[in-house]
N, CA, C and O atoms as CSV, one atom per row, in Angstrom:
chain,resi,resn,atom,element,x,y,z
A,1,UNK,N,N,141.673,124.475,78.612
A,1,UNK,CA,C,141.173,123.309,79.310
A,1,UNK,C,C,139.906,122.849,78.607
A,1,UNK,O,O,139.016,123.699,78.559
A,2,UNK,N,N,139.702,121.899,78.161
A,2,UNK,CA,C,139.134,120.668,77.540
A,2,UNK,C,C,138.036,120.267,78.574
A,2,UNK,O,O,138.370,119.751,79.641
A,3,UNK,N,N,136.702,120.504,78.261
A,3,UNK,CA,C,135.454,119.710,79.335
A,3,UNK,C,C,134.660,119.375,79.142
A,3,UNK,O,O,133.682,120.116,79.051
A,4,UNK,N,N,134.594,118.290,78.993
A,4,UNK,CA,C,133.318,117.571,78.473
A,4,UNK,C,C,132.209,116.540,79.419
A,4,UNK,O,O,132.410,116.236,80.595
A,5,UNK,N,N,131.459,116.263,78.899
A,5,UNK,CA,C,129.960,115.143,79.864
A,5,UNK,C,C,129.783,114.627,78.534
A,5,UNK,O,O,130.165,114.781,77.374
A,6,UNK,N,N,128.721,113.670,79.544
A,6,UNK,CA,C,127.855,112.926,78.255
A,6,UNK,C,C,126.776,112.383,79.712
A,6,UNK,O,O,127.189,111.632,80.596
A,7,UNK,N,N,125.145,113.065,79.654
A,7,UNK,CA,C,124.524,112.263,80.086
A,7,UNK,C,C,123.870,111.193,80.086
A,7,UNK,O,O,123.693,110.984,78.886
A,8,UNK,N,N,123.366,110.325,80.681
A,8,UNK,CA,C,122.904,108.991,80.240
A,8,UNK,C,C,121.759,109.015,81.581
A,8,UNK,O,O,121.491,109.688,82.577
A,9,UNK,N,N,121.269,107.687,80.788
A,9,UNK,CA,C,120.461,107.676,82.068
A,9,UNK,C,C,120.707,105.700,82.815
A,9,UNK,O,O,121.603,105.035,82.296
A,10,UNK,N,N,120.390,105.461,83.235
A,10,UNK,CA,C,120.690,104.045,83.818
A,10,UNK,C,C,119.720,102.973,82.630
A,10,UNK,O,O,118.560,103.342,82.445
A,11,UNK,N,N,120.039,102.119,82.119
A,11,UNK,CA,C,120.031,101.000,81.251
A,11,UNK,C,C,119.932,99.966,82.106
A,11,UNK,O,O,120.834,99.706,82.902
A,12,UNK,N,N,118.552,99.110,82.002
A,12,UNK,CA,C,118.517,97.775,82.224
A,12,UNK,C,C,117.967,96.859,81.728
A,12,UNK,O,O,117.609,97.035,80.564
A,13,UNK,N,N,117.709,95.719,82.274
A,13,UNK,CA,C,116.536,94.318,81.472
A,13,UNK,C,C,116.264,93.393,82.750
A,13,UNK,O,O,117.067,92.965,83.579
A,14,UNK,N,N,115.311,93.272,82.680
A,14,UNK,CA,C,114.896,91.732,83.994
A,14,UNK,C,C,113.996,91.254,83.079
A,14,UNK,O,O,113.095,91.763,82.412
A,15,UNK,N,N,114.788,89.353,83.301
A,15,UNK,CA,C,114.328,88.738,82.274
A,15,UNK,C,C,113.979,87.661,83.941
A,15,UNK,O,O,114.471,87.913,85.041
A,16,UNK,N,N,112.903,86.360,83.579
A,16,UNK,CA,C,111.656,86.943,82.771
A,16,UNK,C,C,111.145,88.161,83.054
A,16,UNK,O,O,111.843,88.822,83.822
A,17,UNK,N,N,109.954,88.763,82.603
A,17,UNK,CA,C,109.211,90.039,82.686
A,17,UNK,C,C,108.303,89.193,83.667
A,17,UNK,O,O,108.385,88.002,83.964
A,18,UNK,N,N,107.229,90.363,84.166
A,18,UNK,CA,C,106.301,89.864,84.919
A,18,UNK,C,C,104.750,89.529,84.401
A,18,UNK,O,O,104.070,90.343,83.776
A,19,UNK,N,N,104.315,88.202,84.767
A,19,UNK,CA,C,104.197,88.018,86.211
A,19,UNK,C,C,105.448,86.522,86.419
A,19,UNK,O,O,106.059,86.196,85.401
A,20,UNK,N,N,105.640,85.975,87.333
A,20,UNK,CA,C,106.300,85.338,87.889
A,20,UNK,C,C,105.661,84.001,88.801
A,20,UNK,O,O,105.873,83.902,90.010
A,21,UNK,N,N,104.656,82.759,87.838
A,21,UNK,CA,C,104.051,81.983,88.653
A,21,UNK,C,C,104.432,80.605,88.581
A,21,UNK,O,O,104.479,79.857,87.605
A,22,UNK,N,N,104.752,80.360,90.048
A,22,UNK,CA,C,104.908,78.635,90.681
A,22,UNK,C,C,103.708,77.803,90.036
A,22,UNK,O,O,103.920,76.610,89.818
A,23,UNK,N,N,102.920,78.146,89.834
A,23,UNK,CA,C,101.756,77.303,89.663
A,23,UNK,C,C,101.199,76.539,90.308
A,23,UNK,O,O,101.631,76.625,91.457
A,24,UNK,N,N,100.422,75.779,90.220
A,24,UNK,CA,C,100.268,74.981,91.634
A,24,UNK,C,C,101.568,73.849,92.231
A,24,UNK,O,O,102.501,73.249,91.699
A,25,UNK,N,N,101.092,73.950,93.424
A,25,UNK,CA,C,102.237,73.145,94.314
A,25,UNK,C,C,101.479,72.443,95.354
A,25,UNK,O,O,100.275,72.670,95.477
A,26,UNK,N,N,102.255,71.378,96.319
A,26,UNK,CA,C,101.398,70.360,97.051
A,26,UNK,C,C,102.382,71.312,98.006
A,26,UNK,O,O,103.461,71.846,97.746
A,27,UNK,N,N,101.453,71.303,99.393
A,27,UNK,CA,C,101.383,72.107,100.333
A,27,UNK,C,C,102.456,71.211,101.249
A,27,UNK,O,O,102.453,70.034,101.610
A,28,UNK,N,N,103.396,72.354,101.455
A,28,UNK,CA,C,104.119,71.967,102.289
A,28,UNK,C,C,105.642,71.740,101.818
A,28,UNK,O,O,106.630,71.546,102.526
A,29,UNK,N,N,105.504,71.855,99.829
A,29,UNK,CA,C,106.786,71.807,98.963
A,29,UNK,C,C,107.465,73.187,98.934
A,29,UNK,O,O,106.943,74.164,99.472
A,30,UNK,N,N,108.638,73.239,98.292
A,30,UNK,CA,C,109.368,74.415,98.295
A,30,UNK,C,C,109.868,74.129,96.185
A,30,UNK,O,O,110.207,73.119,95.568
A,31,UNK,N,N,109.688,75.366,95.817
A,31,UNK,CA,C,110.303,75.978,94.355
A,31,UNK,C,C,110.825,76.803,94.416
A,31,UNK,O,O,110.514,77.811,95.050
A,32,UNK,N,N,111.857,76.614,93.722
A,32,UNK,CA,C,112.590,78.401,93.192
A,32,UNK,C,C,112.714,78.687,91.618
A,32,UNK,O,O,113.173,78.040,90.676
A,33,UNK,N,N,112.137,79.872,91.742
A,33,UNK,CA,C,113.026,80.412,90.393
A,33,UNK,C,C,113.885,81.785,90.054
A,33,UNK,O,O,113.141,82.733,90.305
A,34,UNK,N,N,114.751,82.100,89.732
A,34,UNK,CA,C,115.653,82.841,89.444
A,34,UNK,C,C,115.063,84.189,88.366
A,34,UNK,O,O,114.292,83.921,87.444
A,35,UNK,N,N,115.375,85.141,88.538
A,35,UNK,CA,C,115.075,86.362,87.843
A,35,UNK,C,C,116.792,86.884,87.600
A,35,UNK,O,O,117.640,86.870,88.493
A,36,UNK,N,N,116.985,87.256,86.406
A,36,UNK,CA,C,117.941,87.719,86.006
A,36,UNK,C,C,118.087,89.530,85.636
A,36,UNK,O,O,117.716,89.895,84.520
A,37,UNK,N,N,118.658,90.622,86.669
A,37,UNK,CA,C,118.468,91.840,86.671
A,37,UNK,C,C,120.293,92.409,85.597
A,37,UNK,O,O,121.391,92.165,86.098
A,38,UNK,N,N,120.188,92.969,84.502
A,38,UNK,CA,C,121.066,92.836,84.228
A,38,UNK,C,C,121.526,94.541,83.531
A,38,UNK,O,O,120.814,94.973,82.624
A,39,UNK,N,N,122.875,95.510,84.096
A,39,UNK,CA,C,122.607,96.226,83.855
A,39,UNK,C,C,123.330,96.582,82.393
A,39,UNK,O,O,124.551,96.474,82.277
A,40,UNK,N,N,122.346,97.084,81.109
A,40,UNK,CA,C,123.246,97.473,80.085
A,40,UNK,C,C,123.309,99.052,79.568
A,40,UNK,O,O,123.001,99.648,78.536
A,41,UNK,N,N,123.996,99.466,81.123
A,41,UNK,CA,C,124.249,101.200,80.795
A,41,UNK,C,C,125.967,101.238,81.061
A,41,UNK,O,O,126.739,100.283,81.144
A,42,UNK,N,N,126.247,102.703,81.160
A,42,UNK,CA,C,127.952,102.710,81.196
A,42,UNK,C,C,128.169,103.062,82.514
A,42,UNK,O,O,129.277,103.482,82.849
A,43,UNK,N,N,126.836,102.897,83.687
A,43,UNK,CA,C,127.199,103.479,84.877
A,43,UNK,C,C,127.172,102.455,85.950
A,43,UNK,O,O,126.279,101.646,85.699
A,44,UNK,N,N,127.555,102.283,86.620
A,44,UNK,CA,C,126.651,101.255,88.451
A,44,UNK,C,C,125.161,101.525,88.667
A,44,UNK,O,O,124.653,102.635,88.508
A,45,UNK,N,N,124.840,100.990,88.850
A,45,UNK,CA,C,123.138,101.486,89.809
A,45,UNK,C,C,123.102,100.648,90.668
A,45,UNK,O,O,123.728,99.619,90.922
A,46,UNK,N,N,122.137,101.307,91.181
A,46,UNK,CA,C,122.410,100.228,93.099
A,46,UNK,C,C,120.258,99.526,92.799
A,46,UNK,O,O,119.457,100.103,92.063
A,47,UNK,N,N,120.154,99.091,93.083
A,47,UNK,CA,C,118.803,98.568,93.444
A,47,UNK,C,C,118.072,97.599,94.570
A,47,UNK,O,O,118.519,96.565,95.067
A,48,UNK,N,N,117.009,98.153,94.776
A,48,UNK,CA,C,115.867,97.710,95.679
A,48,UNK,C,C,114.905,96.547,95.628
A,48,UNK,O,O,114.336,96.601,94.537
A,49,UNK,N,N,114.537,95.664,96.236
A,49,UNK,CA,C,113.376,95.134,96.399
A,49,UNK,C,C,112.863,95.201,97.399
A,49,UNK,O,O,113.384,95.029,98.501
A,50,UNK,N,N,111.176,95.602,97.027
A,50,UNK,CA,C,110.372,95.934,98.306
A,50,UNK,C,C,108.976,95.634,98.110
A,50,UNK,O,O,108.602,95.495,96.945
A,51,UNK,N,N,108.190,95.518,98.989
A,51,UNK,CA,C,106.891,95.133,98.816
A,51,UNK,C,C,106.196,96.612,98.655
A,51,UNK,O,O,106.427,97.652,99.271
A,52,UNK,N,N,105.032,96.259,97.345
A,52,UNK,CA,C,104.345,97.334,97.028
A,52,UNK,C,C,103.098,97.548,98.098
A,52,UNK,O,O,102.515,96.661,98.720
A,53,UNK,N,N,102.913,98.628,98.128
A,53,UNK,CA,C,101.945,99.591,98.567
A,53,UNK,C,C,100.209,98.331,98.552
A,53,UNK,O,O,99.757,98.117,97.427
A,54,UNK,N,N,99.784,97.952,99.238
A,54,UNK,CA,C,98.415,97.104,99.330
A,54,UNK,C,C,97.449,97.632,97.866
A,54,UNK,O,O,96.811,96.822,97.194
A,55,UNK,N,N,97.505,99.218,97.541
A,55,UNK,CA,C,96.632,99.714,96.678
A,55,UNK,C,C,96.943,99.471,95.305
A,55,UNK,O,O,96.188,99.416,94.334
A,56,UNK,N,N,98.461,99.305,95.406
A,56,UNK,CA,C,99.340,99.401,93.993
A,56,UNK,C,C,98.575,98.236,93.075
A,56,UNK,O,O,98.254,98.625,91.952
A,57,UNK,N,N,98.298,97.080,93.356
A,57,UNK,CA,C,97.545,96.099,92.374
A,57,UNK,C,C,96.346,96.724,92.243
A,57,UNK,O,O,96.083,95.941,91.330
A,58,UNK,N,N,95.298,97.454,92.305
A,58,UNK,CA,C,94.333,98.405,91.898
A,58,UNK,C,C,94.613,99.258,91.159
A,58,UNK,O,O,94.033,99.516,90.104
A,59,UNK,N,N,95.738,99.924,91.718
A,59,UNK,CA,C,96.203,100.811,90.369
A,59,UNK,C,C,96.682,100.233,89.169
A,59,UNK,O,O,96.433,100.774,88.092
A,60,UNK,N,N,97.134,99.518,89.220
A,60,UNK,CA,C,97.631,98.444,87.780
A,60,UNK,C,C,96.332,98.075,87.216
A,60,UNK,O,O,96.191,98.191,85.999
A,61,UNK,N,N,95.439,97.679,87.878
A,61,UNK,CA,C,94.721,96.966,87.397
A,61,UNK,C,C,93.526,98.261,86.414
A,61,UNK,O,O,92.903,98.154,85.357
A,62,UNK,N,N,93.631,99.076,87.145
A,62,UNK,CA,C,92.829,100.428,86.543
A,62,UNK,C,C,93.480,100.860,85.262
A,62,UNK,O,O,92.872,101.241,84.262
A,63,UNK,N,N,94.613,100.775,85.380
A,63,UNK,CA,C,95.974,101.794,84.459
A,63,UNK,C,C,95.743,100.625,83.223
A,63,UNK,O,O,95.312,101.142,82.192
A,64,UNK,N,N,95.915,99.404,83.155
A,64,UNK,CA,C,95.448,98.649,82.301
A,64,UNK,C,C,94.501,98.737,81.754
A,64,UNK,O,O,94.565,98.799,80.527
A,65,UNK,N,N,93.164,98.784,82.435
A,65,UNK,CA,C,91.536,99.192,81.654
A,65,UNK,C,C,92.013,100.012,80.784
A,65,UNK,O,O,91.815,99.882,79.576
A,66,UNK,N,N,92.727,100.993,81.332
A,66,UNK,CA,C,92.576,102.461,80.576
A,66,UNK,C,C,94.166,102.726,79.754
A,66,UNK,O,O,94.722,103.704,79.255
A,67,UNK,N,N,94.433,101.580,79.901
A,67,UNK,CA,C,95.401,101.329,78.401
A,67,UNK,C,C,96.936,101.872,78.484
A,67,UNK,O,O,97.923,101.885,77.749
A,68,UNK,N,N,96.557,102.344,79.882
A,68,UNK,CA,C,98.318,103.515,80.535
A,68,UNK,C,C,99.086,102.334,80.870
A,68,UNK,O,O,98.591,101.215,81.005
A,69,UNK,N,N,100.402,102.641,81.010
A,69,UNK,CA,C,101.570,101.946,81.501
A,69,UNK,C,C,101.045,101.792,82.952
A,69,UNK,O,O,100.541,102.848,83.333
A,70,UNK,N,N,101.006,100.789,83.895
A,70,UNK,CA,C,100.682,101.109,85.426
A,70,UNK,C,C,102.650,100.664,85.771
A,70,UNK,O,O,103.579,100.042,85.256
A,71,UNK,N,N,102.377,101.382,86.800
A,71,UNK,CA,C,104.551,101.137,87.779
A,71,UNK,C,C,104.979,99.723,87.614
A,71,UNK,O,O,104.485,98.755,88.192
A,72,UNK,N,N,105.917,99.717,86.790
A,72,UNK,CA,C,106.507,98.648,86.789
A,72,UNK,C,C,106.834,97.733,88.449
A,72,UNK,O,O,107.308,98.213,89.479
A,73,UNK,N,N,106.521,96.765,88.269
A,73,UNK,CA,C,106.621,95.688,89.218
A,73,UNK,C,C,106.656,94.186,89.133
A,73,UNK,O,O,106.009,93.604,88.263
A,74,UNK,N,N,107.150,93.754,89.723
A,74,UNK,CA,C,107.209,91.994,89.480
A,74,UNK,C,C,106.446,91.670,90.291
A,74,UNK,O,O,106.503,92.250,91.375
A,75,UNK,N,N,105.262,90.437,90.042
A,75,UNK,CA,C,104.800,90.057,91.110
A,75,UNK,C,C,105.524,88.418,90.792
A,75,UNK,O,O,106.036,87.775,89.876
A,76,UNK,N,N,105.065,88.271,92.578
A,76,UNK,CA,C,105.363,86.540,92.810
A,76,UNK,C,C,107.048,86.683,92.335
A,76,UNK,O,O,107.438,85.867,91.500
A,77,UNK,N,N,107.876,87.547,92.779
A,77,UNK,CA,C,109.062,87.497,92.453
A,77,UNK,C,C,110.169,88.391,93.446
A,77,UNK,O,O,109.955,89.441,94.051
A,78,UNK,N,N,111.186,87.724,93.388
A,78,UNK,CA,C,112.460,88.356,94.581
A,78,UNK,C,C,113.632,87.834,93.845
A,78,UNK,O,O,113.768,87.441,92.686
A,79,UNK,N,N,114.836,87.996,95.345
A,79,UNK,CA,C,116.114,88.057,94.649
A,79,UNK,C,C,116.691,86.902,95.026
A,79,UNK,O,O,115.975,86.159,95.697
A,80,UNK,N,N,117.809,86.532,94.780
A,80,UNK,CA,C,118.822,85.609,95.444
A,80,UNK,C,C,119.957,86.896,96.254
A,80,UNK,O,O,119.836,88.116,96.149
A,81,UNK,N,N,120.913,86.217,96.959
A,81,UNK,CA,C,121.669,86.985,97.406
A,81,UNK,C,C,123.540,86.869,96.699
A,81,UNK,O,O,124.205,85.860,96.469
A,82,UNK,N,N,123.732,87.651,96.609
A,82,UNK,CA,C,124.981,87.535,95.510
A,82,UNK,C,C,126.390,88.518,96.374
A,82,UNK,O,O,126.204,89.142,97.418
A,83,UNK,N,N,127.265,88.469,95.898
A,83,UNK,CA,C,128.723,89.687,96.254
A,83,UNK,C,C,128.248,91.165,96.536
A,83,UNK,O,O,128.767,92.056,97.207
A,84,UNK,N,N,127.053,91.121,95.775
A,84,UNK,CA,C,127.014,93.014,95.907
A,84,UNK,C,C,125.966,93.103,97.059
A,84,UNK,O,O,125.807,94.300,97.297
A,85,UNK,N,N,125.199,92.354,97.859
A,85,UNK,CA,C,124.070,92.070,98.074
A,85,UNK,C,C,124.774,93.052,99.566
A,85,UNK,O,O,125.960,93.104,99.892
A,86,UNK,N,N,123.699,93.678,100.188
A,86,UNK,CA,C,124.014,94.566,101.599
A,86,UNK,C,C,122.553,94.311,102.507
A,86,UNK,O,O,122.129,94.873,103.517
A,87,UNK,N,N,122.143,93.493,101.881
A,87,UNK,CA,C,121.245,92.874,102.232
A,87,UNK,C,C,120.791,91.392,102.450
A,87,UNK,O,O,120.897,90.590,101.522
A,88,UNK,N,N,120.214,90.967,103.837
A,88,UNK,CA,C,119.756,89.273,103.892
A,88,UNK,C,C,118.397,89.165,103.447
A,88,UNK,O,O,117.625,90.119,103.360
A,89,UNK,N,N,118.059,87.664,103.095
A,89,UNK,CA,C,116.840,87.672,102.591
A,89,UNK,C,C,115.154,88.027,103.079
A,89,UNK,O,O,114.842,87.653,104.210
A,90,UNK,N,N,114.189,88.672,102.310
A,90,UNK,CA,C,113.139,88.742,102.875
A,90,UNK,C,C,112.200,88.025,102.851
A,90,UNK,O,O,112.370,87.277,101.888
A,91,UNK,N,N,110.857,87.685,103.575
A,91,UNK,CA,C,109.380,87.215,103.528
A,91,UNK,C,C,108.571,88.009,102.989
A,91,UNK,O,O,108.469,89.140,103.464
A,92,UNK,N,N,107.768,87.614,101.830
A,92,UNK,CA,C,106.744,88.623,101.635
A,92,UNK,C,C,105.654,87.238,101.134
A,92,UNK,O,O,105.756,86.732,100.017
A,93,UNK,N,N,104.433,86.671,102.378
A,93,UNK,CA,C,103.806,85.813,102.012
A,93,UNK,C,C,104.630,84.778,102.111
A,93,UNK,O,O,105.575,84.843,102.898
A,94,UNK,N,N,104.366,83.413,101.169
A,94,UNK,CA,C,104.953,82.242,101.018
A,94,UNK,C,C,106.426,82.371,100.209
A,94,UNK,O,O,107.139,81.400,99.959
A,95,UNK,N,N,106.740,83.774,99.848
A,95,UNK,CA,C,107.710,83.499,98.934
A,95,UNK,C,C,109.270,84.515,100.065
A,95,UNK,O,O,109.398,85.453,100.853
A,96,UNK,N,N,109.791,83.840,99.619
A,96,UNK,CA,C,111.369,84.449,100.098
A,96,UNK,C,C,112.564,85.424,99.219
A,96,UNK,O,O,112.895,84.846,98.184
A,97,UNK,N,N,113.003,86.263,99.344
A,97,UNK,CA,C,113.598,87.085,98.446
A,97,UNK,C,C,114.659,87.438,98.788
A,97,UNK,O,O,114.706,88.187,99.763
A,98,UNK,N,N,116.043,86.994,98.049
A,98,UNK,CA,C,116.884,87.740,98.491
A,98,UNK,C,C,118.011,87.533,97.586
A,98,UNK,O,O,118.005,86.524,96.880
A,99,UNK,N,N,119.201,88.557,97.504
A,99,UNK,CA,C,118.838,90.039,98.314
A,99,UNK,C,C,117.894,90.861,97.943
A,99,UNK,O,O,117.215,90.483,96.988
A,100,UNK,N,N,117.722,91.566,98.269
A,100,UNK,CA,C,117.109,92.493,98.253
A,100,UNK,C,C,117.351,93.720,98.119
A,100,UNK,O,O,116.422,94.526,98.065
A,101,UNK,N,N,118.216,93.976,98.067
A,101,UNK,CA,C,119.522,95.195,97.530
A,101,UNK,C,C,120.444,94.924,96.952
A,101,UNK,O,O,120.570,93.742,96.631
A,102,UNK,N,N,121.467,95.876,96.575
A,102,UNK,CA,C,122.567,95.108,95.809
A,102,UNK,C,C,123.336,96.477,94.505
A,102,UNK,O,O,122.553,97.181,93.867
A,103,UNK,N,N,124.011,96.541,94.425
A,103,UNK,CA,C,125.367,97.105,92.988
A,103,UNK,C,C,125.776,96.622,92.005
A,103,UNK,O,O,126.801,95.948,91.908
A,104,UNK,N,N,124.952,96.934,91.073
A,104,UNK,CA,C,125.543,96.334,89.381
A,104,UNK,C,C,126.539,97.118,88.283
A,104,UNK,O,O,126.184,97.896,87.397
A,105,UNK,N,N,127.571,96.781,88.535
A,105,UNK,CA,C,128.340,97.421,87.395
A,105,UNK,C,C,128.308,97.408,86.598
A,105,UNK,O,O,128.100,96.208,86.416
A,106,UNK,N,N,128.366,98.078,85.141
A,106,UNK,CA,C,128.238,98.070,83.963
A,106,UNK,C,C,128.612,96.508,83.076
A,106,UNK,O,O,129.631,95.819,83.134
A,107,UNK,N,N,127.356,96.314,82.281
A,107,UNK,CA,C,127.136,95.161,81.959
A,107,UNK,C,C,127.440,94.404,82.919
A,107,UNK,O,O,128.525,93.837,82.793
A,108,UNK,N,N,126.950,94.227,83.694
A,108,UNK,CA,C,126.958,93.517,84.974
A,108,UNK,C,C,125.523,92.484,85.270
A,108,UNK,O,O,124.441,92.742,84.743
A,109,UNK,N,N,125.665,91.685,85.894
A,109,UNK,CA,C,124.144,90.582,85.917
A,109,UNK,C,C,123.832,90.435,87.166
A,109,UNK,O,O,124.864,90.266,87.816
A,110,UNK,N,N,122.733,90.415,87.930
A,110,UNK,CA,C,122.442,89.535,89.090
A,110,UNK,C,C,121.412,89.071,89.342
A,110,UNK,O,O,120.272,89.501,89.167
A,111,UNK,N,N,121.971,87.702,89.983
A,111,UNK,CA,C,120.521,86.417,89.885
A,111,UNK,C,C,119.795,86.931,91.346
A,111,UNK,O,O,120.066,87.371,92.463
A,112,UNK,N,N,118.947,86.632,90.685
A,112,UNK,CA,C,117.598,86.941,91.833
A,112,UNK,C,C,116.676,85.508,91.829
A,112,UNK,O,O,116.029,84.933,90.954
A,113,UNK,N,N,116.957,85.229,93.286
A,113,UNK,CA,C,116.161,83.624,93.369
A,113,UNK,C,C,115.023,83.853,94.059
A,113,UNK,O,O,115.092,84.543,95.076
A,114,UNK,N,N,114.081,83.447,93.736
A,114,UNK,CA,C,112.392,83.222,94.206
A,114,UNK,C,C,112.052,82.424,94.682
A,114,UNK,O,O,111.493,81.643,93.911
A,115,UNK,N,N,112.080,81.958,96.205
A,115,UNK,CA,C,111.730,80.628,96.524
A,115,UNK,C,C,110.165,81.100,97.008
A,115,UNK,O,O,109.573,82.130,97.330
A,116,UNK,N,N,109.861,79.426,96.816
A,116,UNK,CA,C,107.943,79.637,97.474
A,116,UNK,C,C,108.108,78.954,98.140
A,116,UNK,O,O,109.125,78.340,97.818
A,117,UNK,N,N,107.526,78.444,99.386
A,117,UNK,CA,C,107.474,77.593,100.366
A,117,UNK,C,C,105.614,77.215,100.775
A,117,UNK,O,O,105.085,77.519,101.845
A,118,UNK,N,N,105.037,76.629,99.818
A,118,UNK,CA,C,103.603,76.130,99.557
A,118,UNK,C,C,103.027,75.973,101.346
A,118,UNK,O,O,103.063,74.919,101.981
A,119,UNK,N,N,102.508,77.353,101.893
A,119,UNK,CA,C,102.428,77.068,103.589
A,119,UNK,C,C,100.696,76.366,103.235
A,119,UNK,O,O,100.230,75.362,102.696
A,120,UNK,N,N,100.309,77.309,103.753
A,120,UNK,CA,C,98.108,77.406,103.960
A,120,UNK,C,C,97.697,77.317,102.179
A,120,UNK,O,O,98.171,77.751,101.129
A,121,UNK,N,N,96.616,76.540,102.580
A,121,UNK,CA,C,96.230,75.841,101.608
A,121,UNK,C,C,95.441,77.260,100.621
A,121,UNK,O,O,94.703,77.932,101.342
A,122,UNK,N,N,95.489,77.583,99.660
A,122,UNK,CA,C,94.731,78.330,98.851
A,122,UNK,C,C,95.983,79.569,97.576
A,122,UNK,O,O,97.062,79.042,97.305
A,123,UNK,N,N,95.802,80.608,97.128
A,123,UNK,CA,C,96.117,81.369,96.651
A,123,UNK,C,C,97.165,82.482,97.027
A,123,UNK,O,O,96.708,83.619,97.147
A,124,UNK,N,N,97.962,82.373,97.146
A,124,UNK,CA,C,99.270,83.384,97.578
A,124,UNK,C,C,99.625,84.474,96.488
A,124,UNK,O,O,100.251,84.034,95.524
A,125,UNK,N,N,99.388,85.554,96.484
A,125,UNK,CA,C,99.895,86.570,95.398
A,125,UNK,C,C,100.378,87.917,96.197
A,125,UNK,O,O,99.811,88.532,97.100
A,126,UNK,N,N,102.053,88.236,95.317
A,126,UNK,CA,C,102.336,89.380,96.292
A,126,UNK,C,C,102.972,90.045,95.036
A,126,UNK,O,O,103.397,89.431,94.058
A,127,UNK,N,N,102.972,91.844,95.271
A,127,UNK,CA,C,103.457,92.224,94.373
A,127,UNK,C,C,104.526,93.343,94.638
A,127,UNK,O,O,104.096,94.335,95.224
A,128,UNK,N,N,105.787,93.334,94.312
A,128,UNK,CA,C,106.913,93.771,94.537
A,128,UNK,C,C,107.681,94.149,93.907
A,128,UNK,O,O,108.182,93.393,93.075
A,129,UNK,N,N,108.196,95.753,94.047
A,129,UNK,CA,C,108.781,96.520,93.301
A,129,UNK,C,C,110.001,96.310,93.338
A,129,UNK,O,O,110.597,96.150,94.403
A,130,UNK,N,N,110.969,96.251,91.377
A,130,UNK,CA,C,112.285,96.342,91.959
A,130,UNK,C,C,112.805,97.903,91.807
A,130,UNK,O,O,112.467,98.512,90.792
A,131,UNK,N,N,113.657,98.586,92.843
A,131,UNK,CA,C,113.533,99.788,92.259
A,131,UNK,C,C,114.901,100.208,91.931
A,131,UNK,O,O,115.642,99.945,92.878
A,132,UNK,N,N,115.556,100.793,90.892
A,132,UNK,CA,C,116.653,101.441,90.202
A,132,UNK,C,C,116.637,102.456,90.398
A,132,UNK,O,O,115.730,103.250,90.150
A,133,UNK,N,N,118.318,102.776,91.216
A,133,UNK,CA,C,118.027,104.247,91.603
A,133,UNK,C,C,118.799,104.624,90.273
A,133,UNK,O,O,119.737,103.936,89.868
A,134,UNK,N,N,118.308,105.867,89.554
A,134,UNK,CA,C,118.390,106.793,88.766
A,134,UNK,C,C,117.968,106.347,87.311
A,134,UNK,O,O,118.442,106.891,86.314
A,135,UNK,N,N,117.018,105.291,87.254
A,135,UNK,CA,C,116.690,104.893,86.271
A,135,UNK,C,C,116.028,106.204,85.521
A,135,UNK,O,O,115.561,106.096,84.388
């Protein structure tokens, strides 16, 4: 009997990279833009979007001074909702995300739409992890 593996680990790309900005907008307009999560491994992975930790932009911002990788994250960015999606859309601030979960099959793509909805007048910034399980 013949037995073989081959491990791998999960393969991806999200295009654009971060950060993810509307720029200014007249209050009270709505934008979207699309993030493209696309997987190029030989397996499925399932993935997350979630709002980071309040501290997590401190830590980035430290991990940068000091020249380290800080946790990958998108800010000012979410999903659209698609076939794999097990999830409805979320609020985080002015912006809307969805899905927010979801199953990518090998070489597989999914659009992730970012809407802003320009509420209170001033600066909106949120920062949100996408997370890959077994990346």
């Amino acid at each position: 009997v013949r037995v073989s593996a081959k491990a791998v680990y999960s393969k991806y790309s999200i295009e654009p990279a971060s950060p993810i900005d509307f720029g200014a907008m007249i209050k009270g307009t709505k934008k979207t833009q699309t993030v493209v999560l696309e997987n190029k491994g030989m397996l499925n992975f399932k993935f997350r979007i979630h709002q980071a930790p309040e501290d997590a932009l401190a830590l980035q911002s430290k991990s940068s001074k000091q020249g380290e990788s800080a946790p990958s994250a998108t800010k000012r960015s979410a999903g659209r909702k698609s076939s794999s999606s097990t999830q409805g859309p979320l609020n985080f601030g002015m912006f809307t995300v969805s899905p927010c979960s979801g199953s990518i099959a090998p070489w597989g793509q999914q659009k992730i739409t970012v809407e802003c909805l320009a509420g209170q007048e001033g600066t909106c910034e949120e920062q949100l992890y996408i997370d890959i399980v077994g990346r």
